[in-house]
N, C-alpha and C positions, 0 to 999 in steps of 0.2 A: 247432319249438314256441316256441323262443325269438325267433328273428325276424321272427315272423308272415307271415301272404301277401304282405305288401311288400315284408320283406325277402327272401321266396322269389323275386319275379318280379324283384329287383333281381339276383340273384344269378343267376338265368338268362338278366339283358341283361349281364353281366361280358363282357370281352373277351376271349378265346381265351389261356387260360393253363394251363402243366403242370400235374401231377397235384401236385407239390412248392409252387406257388407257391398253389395254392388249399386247399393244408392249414396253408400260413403267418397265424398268426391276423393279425397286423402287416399285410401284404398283404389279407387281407381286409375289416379294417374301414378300409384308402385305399380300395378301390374302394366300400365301402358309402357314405363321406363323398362322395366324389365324385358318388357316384350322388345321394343326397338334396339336396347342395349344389346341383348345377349343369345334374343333370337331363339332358338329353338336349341340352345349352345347345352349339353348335356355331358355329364361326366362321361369319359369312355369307360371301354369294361375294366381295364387292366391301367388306370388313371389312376398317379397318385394324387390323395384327398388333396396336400400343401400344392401341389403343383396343378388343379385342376382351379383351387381359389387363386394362387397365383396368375392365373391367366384371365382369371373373372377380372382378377383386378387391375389388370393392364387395357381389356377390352375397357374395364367402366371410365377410368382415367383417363384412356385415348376418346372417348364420347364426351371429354368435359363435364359431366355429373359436377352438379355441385357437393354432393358429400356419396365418394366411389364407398368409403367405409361401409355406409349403412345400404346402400344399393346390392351389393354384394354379402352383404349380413341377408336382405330378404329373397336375395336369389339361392342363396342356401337353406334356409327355411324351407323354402316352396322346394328345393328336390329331399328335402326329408322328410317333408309334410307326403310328398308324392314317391319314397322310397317303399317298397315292399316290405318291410321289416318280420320277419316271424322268427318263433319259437323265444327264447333270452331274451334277446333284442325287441321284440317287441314288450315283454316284460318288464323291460328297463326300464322302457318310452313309458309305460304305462302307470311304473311306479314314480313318475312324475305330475302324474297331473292326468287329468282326461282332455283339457285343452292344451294339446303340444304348442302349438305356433305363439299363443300367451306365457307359457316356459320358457321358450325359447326367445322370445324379444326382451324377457330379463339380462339375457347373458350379454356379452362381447363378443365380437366374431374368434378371436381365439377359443373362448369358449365354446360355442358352437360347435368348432371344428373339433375338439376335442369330444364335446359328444357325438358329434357322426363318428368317431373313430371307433369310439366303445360300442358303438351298435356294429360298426362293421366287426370288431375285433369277437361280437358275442354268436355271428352270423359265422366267420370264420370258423368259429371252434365246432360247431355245430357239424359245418359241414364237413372238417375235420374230419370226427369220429363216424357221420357217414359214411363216406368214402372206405375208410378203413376199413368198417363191418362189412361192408358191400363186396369189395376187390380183394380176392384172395392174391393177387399181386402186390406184394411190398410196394414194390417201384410206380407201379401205379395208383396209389393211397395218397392223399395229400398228408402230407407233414409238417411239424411246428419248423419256420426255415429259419437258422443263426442267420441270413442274412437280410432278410425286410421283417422279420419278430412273425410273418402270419404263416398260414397253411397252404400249401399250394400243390398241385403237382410237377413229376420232374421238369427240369426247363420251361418253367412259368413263371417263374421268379420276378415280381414287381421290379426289384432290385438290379438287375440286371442289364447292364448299360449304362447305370448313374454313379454320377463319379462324388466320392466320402470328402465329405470338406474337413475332417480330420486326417486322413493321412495322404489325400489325394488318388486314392488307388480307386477302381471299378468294383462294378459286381456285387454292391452292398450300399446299405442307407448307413448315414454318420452314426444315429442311434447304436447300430450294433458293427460297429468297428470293432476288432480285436486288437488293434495297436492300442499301445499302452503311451498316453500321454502324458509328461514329465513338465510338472510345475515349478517357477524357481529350483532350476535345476543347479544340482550339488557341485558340478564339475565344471559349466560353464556361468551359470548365472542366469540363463534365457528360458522362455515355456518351449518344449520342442517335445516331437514324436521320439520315444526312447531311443530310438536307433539311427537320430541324425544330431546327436551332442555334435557342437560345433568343437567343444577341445576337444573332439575325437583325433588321438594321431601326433597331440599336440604336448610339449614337453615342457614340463614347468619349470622353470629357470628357478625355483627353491629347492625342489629334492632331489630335482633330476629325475622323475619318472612321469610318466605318459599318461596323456588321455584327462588333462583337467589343467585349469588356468593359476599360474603361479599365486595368485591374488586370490583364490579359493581353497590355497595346497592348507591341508589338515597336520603336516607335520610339523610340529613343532620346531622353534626357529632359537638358536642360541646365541647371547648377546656376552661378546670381548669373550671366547672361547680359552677356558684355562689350557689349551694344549697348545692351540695356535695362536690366539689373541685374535679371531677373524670373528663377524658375524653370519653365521649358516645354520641350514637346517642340521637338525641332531643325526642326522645319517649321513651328511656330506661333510665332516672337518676333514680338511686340507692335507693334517697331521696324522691322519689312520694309514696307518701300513708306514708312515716314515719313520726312521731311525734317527733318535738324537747323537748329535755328533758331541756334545760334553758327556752324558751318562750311557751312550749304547743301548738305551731302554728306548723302546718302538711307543707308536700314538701319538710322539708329542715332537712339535719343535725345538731348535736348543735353545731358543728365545723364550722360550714357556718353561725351560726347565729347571726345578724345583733344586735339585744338585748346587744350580748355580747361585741362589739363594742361601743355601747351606753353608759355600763356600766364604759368603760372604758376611 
C-alpha cells in the first residue's frame, strides 16, 4: 500500500536475494534507488567501462541522490555480481573471496572500476586465442589492438571515433597514444606534444640559430671580448672574418689589437 504498483513491479524485477537480505529495510530502498535511478540502464556491447560510469554518473546527479558516489559504486556491483564471468576471470573473482559483493564494498569506485577491467581484460585474452585457433583467417582472428590495449576483430576497434586528450587526434584511447610528450621542455620552457615546440621556427637573438628561445640558448656567452671588446655568444664575435686595420692580422678589431699595446 505504501509503495504503490511501482513500487510492487520494482520489487518483483530485484535481483535474486535471501530471505535476510530482502527483510533489510537499508538493502531495500539501494535496490529501489537503483531501480528508479537508472532503470533497466545496462552497459552496451561495445561501451567503454570510464564512459558507461561516466554516464551513471551524470543520470544519478541529474536525480539529485544525496551521495551519486556510492549510488553508482552499487550499481556497478550488481552488473558484476550479474556479469558472466568465465574461464581467468572468473578465477580471479574467486581468488578473492567466495562473497564477491563483501570484496567489493571494501573498495572505491575507482577501484572497482579497475577490477571489472581486469576481468574484462582476462575474458579478452581468452577469447583472443579462441578466435585465432578457430579462424584460419588472419584478418579474421581477433588481435591484441596498439590502439584501445584489447582484442578485437578488423573494424571493431572500441577506439575508434574517440578523440586522445593527449595529442588531440582520433582513432585511439590516451593510454596508448604514440606521440611522444615533452616535459619542461629544452628549447622553449613549456609541457607540449614533441612536435608542437612553440620555439619551433624561432631564432635566438644569442647565437643566431633556430628552433629555441634565446633565454634557454646552451651556447656559451662571452663577457668584454678580447677581440672586439663586445658581449656575445662564443660563435658570434663581431671581429671573425675582420681584418685589423693597425697589424693586418684577421679575428680581431684594431681596438682589441694587441700591436697597439706593444707599441705603447
Amino acid at each position: 500500500m505504501l509503495i504503490g504498483p511501482l513500487g510492487e513491479q520494482a520489487y518483483k524485477d530485484f535481483p535474486s536475494c535471501n530471505a535476510l537480505q530482502m527483510e533489510d529495510l537499508e538493502t531495500l530502498l539501494c535496490y529501489f534507488d537503483l531501480y528508479f535511478i537508472f532503470g533497466h540502464r545496462k552497459r552496451k556491447k561495445d561501451e567503454n567501462i570510464e564512459n558507461y560510469i561516466d554516464s551513471l554518473m551524470l543520470v544519478a546527479i541529474a536525480s539529485n541522490h544525496g551521495d551519486p558516489v556510492n549510488i553508482v559504486k552499487e550499481k556497478i556491483m550488481q552488473d558484476i555480481k550479474n556479469y558472466n564471468f568465465t574461464g581467468k576471470a572468473m578465477l580471479f573473482i574467486q581468488s578473492k573471496g567466495n562473497n564477491l559483493v563483501s570484496y567489493l564494498q571494501l573498495l572505491d569506485l575507482h577501484k572497482i572500476t579497475l577490477f571489472w577491467k581486469q576481468c574484462e581484460d582476462l575474458m579478452l585474452q581468452k577469447n583472443c586465442k579462441n578466435l585465432q585457433q578457430l579462424s584460419p583467417n588472419p584478418q579474421l582472428a581477433e588481435m591484441e589492438c596498439i590502439r584501445c590495449g584489447t582484442c578485437h576483430s578488423r573494424n571493431h576497434c572500441p577506439a575508434h571515433g574517440m578523440r586522445c586528450n593527449n595529442c588531440n587526434g582520433y582513432n585511439h584511447f590516451t593510454d596508448y597514444c604514440k606521440v611522444k610528450y615533452v616535459s619542461d621542455c629544452i628549447k622553449c620552457g613549456t609541457h607540449h606534444i614533441q612536435s608542437r615546440c612553440l620555439a619551433f621556427g624561432e631564432m635566438c637573438t644569442n647565437c643566431g640559430k633556430a628552433n629555441h628561445f634565446s633565454w634557454l640558448c646552451k651556447v656559451p656567452v662571452v663577457k668584454n671580448c678580447l677581440r672586439c671588446g663586445k658581449d656575445h655568444a662564443i660563435s658570434m664575435c663581431p671581429a671573425q672574418g675582420q681584418v685589423c686595420g693597425r697589424c693586418n692580422k684577421p679575428n680581431h678589431l684594431k681596438e682589441k689589437c694587441l700591436s697597439k699595446l706593444n707599441d705603447e
